[in-house]
N, C-alpha and C positions, 0 to 999 in steps of 0.2 A: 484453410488459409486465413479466412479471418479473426478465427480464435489464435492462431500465430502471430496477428497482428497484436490484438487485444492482451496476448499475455507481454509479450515485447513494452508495449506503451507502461503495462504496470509496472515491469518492472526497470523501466526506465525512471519512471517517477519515484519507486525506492528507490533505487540507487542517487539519483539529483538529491533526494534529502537526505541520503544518508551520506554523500560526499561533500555535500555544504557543510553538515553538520560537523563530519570530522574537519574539515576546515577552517572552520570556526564562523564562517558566513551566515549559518540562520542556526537560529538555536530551538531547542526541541520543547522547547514549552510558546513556540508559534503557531498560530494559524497556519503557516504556507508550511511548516514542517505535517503537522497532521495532515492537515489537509492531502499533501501529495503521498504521505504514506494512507492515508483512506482508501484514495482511489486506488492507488498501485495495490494494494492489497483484495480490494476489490475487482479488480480490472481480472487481476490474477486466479482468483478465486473463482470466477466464472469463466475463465479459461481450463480450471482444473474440472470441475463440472463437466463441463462441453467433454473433457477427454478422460470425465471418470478415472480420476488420479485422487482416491481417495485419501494416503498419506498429504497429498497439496492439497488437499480438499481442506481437510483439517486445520493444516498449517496456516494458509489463508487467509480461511474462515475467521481463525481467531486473532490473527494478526489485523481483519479488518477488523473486528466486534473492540481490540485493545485502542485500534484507532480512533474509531466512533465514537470511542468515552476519554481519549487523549484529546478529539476536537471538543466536542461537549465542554468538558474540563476549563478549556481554556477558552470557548466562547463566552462564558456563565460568569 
């Protein structure tokens, strides 16, 4: 039940940045756009974990490692 939480919140927080985005509301070279794709992608990726979904495992994984260097990026 918790990891159903935890995958939920991530990918709440993609989709908010990725429907801002299409919107035109935050733009993807933000803080708050990586930012929420970090976590979501992280959030998600230990939800694939917990349920041994090794294709999301992957997908994830690298979706947060792209984010991690899109925050980086535009902290720097």
């Amino acid at each position: 039940m918790l990891f159903q939480i935890v995958s939920l919140v991530g990918a709440i927080l993609i989709l908010i940045a990725y429907g801002a985005q299409q919107l035109g509301r935050l733009a993807a070279e933000t803080r708050t756009y990586q930012i929420l794709n970090l976590f979501g992608g992280l959030f998600l990726c230990v939800a694939a974990v917990a349920a041994r979904q090794y294709g999301f495992i992957l997908l994830e994984g690298t979706w947060t490692v792209a984010s991690g260097y899109g925050c980086w990026r535009v902290m720097r």
